[in-house]
BARO-219721 format. One record per atom (N, C-alpha, C, CB): residue in one letter; chain; atom name; x negated, y, z negated. Coordinates in pm, whole numbers, plus 32768, in hexadecimal, padded with zeros to 4 digits. Atoms other than C-alpha are relative to their C-alpha. Glycine has a CB too. Layout:
N
TORTOR rest kette atom   xx   yy   zz
TORTOR    A     A   CA    X    Y    Z
...
***
This chain:
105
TORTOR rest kette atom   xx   yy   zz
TORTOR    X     A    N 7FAD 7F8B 8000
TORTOR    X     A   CA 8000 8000 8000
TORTOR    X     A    C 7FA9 807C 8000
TORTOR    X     A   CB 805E 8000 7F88
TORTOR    X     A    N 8035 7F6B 8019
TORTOR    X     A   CA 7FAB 8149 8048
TORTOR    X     A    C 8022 8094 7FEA
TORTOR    X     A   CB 7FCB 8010 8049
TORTOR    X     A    N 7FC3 7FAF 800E
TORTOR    X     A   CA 8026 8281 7FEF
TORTOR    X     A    C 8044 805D 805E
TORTOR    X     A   CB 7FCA 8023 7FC4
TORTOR    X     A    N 7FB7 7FA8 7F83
TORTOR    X     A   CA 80DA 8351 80E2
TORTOR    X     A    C 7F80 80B1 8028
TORTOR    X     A   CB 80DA 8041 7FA6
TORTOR    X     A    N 8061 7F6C 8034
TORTOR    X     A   CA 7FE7 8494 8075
TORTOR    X     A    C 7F6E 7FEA 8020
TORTOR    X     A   CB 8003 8023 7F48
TORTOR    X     A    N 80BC 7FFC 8018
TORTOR    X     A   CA 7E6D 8419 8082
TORTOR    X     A    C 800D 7F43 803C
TORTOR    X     A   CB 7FA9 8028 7F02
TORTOR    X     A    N 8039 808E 7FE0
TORTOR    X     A   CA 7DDA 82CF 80A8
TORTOR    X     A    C 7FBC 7FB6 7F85
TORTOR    X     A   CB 7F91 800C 8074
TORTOR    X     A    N 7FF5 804F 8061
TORTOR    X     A   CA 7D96 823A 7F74
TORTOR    X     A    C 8066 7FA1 7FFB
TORTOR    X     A   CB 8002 8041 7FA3
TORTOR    X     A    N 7F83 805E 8037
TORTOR    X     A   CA 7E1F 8111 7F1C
TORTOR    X     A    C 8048 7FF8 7F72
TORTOR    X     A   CB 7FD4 7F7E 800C
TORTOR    X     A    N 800C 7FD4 8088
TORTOR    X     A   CA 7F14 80F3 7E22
TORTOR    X     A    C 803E 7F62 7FE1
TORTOR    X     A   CB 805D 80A1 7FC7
TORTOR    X     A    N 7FD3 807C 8059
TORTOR    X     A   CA 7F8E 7F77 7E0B
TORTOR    X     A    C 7FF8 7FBA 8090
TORTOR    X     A   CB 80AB 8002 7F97
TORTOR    X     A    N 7FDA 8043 7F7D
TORTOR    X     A   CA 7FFC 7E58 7EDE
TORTOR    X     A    C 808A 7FA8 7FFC
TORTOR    X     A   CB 7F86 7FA0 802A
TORTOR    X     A    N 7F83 801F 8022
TORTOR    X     A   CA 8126 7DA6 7F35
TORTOR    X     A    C 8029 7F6C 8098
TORTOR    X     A   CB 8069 80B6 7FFE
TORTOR    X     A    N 7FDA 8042 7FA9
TORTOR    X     A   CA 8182 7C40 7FF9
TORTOR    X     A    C 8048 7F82 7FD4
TORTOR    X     A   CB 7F9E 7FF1 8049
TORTOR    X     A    N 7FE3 80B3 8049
TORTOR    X     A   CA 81AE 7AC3 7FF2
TORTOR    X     A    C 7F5F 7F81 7FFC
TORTOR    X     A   CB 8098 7F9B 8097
TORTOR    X     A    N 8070 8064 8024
TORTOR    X     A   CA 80E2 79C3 7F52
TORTOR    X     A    C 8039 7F68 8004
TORTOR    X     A   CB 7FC4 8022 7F66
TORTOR    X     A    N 7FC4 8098 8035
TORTOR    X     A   CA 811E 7847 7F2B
TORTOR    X     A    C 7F95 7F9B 7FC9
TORTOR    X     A   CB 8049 7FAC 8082
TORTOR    X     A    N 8088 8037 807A
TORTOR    X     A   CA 7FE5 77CF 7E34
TORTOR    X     A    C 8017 7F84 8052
TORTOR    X     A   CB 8019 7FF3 7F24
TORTOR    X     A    N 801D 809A 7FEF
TORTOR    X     A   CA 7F94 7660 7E90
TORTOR    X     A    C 8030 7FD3 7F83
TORTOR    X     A   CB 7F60 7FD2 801A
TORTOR    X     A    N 7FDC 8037 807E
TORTOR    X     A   CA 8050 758B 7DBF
TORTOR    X     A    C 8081 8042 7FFE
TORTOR    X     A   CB 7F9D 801C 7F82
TORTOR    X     A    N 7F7A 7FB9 801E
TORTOR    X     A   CA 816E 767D 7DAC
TORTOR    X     A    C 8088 7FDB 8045
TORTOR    X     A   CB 7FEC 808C 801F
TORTOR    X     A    N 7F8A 802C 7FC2
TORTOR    X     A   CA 82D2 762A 7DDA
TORTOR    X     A    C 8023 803A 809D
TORTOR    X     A   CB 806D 8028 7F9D
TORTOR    X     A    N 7FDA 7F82 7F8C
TORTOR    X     A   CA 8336 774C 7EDA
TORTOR    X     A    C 7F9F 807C 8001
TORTOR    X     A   CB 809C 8046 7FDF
TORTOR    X     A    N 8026 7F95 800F
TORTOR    X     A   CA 82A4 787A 7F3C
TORTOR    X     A    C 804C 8067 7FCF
TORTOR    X     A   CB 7FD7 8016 8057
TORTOR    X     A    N 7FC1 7F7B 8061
TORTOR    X     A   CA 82F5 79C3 7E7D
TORTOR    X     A    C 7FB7 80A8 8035
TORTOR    X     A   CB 7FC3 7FDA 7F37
TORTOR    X     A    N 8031 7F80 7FB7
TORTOR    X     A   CA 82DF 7B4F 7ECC
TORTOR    X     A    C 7FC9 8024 7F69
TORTOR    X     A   CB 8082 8077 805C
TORTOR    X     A    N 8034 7FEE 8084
TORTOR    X     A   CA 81F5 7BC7 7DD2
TORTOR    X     A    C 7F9D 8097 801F
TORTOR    X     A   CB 7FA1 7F64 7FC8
TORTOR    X     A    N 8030 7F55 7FB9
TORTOR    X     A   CA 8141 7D40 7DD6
TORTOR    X     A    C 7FA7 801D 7F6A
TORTOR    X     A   CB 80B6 80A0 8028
TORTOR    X     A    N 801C 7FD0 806E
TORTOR    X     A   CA 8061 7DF8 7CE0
TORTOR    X     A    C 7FB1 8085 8001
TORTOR    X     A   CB 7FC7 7FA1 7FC1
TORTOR    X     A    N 7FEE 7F66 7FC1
TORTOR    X     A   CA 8023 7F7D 7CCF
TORTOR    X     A    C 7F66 8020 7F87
TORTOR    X     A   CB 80D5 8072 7FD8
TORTOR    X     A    N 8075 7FA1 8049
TORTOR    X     A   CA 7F05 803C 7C16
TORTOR    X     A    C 8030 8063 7FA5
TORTOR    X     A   CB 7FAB 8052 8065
TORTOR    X     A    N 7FD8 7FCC 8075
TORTOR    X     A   CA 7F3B 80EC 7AE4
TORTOR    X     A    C 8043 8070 8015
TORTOR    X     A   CB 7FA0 8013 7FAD
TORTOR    X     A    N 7FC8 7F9A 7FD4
TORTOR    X     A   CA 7F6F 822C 7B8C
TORTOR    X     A    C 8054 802A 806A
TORTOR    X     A   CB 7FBE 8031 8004
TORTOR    X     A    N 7FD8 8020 7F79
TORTOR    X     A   CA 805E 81CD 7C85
TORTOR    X     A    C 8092 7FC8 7FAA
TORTOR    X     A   CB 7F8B 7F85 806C
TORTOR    X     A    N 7FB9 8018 802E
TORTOR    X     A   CA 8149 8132 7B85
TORTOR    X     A    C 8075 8065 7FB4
TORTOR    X     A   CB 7FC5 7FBB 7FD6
TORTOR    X     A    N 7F82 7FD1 8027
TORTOR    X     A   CA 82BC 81C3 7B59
TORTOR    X     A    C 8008 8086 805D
TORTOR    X     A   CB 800C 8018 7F57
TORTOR    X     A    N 7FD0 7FB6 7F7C
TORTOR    X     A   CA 829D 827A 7CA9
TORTOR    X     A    C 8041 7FEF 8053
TORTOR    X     A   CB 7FC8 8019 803F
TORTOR    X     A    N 7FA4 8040 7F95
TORTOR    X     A   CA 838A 81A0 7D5A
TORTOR    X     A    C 7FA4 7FA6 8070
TORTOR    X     A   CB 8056 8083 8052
TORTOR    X     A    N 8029 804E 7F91
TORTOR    X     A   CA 8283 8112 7E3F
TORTOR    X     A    C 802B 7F5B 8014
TORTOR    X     A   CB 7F70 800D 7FF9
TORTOR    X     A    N 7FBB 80B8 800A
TORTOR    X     A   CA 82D4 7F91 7DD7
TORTOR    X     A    C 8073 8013 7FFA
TORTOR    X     A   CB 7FE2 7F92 7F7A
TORTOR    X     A    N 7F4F 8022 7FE2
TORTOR    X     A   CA 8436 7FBF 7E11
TORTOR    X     A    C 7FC8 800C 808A
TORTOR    X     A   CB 80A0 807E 7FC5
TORTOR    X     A    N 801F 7FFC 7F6E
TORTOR    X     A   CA 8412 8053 7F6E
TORTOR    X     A    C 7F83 7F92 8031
TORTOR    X     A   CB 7FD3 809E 8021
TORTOR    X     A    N 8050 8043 7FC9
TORTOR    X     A   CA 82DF 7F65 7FD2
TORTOR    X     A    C 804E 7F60 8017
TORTOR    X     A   CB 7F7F 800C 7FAB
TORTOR    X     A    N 7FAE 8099 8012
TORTOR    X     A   CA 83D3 7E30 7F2E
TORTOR    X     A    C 806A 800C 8098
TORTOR    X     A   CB 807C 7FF5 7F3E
TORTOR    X     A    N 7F96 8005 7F82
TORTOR    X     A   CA 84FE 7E88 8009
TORTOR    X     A    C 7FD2 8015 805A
TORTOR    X     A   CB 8067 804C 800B
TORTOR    X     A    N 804F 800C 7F88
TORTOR    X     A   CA 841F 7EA2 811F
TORTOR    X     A    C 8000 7F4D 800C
TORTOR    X     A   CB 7F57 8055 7FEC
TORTOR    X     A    N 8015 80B4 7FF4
TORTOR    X     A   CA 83A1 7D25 80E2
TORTOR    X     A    C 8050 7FC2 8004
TORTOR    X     A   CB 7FC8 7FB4 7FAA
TORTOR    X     A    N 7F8E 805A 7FFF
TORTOR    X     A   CA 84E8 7CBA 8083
TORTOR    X     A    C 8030 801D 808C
TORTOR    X     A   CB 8070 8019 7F88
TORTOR    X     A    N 7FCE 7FF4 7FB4
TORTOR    X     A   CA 859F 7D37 81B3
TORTOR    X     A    C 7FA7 7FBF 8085
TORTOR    X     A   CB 8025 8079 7FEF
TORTOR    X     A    N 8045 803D 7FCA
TORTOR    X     A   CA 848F 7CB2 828F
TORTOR    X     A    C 7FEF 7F56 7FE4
TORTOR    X     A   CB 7FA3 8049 7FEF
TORTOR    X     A    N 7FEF 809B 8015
TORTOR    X     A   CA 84A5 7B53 8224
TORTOR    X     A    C 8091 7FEB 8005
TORTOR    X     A   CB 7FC3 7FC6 7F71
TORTOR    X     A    N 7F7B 8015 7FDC
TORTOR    X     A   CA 8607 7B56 8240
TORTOR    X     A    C 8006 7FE5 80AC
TORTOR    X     A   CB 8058 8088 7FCD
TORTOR    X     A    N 7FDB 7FB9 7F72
TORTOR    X     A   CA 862A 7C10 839E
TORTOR    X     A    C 7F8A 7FAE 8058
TORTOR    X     A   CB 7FEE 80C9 8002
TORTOR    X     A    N 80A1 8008 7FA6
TORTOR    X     A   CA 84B6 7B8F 8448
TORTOR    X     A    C 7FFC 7F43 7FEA
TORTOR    X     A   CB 7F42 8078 7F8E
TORTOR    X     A    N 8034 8086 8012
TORTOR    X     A   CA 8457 7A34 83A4
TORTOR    X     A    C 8093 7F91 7FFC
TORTOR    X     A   CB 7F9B 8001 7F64
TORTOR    X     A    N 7F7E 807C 7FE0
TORTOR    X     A   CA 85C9 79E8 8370
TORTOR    X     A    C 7FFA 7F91 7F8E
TORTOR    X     A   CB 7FE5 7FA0 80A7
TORTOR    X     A    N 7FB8 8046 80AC
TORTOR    X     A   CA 85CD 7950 81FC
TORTOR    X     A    C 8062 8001 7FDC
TORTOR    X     A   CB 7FE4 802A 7F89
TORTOR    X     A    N 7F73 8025 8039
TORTOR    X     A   CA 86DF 78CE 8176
TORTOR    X     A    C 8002 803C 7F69
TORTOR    X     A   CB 801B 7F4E 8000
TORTOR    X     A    N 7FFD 7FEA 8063
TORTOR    X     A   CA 8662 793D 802F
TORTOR    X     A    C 7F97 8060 7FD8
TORTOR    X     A   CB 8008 7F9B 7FCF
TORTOR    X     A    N 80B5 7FC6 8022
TORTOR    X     A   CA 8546 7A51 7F9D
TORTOR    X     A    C 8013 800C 7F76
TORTOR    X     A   CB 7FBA 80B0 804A
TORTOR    X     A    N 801B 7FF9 806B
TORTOR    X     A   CA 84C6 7A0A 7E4F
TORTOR    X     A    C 7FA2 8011 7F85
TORTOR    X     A   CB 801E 7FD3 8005
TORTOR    X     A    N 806B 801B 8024
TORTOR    X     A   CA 83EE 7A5D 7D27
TORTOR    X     A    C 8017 7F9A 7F77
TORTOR    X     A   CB 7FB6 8082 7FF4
TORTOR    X     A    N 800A 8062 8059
TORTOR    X     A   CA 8389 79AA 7BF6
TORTOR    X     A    C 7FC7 8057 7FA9
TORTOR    X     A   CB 7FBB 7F81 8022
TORTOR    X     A    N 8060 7FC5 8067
TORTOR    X     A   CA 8326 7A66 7AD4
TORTOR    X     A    C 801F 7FC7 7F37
TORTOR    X     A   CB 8021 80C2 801D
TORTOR    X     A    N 8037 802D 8077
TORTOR    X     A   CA 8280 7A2A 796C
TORTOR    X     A    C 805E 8054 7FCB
TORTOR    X     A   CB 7F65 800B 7FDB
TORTOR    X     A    N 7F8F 7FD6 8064
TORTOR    X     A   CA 8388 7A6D 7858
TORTOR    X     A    C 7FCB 808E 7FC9
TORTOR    X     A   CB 8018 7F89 7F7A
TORTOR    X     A    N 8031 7F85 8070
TORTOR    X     A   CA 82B9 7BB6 77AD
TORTOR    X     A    C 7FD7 8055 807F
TORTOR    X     A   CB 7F68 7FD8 7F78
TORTOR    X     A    N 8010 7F8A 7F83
TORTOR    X     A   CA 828B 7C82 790D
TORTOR    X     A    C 807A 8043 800D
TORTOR    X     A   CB 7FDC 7FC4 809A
TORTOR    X     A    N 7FBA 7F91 7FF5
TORTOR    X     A   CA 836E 7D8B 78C9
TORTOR    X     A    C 8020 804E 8066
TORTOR    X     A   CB 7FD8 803E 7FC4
TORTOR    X     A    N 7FFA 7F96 7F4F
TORTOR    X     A   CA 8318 7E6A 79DD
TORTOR    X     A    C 8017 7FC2 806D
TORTOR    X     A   CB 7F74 8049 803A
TORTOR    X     A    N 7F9F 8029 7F92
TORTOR    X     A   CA 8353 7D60 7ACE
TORTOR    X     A    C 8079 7FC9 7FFA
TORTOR    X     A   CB 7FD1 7FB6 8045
TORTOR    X     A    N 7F5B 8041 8044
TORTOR    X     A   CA 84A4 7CF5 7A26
TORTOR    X     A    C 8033 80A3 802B
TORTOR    X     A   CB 8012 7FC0 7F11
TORTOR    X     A    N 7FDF 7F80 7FD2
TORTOR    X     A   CA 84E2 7E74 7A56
TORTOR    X     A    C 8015 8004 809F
TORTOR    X     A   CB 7F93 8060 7FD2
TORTOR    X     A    N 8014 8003 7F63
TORTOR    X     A   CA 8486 7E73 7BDE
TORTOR    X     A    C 8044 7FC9 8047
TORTOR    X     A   CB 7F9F 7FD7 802B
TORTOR    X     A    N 7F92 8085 7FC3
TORTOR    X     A   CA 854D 7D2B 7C0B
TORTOR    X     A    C 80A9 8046 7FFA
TORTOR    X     A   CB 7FF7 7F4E 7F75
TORTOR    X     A    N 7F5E 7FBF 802C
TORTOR    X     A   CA 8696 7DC8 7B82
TORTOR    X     A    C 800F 8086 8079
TORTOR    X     A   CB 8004 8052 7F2E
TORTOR    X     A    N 7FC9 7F90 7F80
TORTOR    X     A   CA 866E 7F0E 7C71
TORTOR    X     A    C 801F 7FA0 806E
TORTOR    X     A   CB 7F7E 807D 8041
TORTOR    X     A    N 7FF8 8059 7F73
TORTOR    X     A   CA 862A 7E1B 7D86
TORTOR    X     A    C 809B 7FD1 7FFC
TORTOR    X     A   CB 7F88 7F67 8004
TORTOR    X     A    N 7FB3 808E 8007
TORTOR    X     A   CA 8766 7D4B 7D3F
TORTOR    X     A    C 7FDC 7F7C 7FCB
TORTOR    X     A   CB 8017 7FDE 8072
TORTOR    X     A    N 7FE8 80A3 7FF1
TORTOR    X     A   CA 86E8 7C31 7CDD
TORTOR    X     A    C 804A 7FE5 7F91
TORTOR    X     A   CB 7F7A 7F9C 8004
TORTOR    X     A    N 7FA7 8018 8067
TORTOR    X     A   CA 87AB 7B57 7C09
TORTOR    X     A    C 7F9C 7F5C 7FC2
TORTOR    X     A   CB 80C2 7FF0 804A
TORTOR    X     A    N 8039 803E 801C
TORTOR    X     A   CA 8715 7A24 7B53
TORTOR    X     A    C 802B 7F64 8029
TORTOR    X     A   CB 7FF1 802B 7F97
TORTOR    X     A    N 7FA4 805E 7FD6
TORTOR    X     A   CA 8774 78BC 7BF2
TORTOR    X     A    C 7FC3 7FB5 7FC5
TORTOR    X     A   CB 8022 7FE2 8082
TORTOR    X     A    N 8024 8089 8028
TORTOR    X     A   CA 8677 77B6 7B64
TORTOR    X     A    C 7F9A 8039 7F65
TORTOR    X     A   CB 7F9A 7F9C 809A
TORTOR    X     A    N 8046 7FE7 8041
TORTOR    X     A   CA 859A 7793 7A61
TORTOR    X     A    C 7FE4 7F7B 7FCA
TORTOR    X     A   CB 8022 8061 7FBD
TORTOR    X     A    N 8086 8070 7FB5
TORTOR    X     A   CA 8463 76BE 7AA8
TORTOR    X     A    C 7F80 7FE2 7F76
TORTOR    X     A   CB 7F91 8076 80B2
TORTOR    X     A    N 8095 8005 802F
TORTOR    X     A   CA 832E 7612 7A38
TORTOR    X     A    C 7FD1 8007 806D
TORTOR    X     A   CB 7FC6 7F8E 7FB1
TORTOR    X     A    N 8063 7FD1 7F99
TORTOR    X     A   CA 8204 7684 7B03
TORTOR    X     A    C 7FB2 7F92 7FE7
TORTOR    X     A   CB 7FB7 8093 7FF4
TORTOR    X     A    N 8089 8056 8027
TORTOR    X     A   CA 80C0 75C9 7B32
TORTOR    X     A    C 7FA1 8021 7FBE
TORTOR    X     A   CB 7FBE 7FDC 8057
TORTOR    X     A    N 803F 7FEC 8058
TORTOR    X     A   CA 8006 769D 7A5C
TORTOR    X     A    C 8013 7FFC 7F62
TORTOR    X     A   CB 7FE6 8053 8026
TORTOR    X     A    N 7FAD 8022 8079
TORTOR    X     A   CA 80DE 760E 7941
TORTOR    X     A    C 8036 8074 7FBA
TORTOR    X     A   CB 7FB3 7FB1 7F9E
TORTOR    X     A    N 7FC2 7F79 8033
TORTOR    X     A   CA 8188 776B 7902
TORTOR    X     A    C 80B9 7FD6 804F
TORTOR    X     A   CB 7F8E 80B8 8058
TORTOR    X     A    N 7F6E 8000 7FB6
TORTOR    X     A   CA 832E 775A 7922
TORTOR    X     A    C 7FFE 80CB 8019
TORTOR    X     A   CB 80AB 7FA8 7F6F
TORTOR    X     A    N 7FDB 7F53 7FD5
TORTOR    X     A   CA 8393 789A 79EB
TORTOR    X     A    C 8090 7FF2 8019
TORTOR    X     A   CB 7FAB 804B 809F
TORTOR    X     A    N 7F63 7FD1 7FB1
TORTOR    X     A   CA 84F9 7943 7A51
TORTOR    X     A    C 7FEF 7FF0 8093
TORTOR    X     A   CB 8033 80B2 7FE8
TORTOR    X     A    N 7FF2 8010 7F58
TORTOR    X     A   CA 8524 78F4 7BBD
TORTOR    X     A    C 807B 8066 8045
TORTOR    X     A   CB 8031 7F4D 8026
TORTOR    X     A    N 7F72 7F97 7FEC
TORTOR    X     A   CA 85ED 7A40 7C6C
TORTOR    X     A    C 7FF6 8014 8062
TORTOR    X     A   CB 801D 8083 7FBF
TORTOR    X     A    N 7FFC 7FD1 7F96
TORTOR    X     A   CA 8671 7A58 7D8B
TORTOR    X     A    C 805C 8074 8062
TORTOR    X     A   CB 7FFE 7FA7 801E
TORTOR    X     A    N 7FED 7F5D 7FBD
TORTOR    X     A   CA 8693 7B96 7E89
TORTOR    X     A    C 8082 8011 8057
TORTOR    X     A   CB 7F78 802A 8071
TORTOR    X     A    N 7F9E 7FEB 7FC0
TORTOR    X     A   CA 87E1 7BF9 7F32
TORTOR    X     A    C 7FD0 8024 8083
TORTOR    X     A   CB 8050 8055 7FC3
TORTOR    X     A    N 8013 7FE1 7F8F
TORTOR    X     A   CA 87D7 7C29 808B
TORTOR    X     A    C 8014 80A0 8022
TORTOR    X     A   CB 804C 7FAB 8043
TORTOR    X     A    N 8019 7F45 7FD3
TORTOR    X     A   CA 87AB 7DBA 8117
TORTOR    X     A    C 80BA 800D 8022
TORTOR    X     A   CB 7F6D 802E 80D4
TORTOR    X     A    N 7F82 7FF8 7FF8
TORTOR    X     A   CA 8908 7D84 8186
TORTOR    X     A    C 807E 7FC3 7F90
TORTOR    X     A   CB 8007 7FCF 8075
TORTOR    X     A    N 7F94 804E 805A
TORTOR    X     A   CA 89C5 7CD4 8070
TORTOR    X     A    C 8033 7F8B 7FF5
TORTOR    X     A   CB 805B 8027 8005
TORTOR    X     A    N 7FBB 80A3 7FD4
TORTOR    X     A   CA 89ED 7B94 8108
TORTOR    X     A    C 7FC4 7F7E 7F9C
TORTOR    X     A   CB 7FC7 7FD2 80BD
***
């Protein structure tokens, strides 16, 4: 990500699917000074709507650790809502949430 203003970076934002991992997940992470500017919303609904509309998923989801606040925050603007809740392979259980489509569907 880059700022609209300069060229510094101030985070990043895509999909991963670890080896070992159930599904892949949209996952992002911003720089101290970059946080509660809106950029990870706008960068998310970018990714999300692009995996919808482009790759054509039936589903876009992340997975996050129970004490990440700020991305429990991020998830809720986004829409997401919480559907599973998993063991991982790094023996950590996470919330499994997944993203509404840009259109509602």
């Amino acid at each position: 990500m880059e700022p609209k203003t300069g060229a510094d970076i101030i985070g990043g934002c895509g999909f991963v699917w670890p080896e070992g991992w159930p599904r892949r997940e949209l996952t992002w992470w911003l720089m101290p000074q970059a946080r509660g500017t809106g950029a990870a919303v706008e960068v998310s609904q970018a990714a999300i709507r692009h995996a919808y509309e482009v790759y054509g998923w039936p589903l876009v989801e992340t997975h996050m650790k129970d004490d990440n606040e700020a991305a429990r925050g991020l998830v809720r603007k986004l829409g997401g809502e919480p559907i599973a809740r998993e063991m991982f392979p790094d023996g950590k259980e996470r919330t499994v949430y997944g993203f509404p489509k840009p259109d509602g569907s």
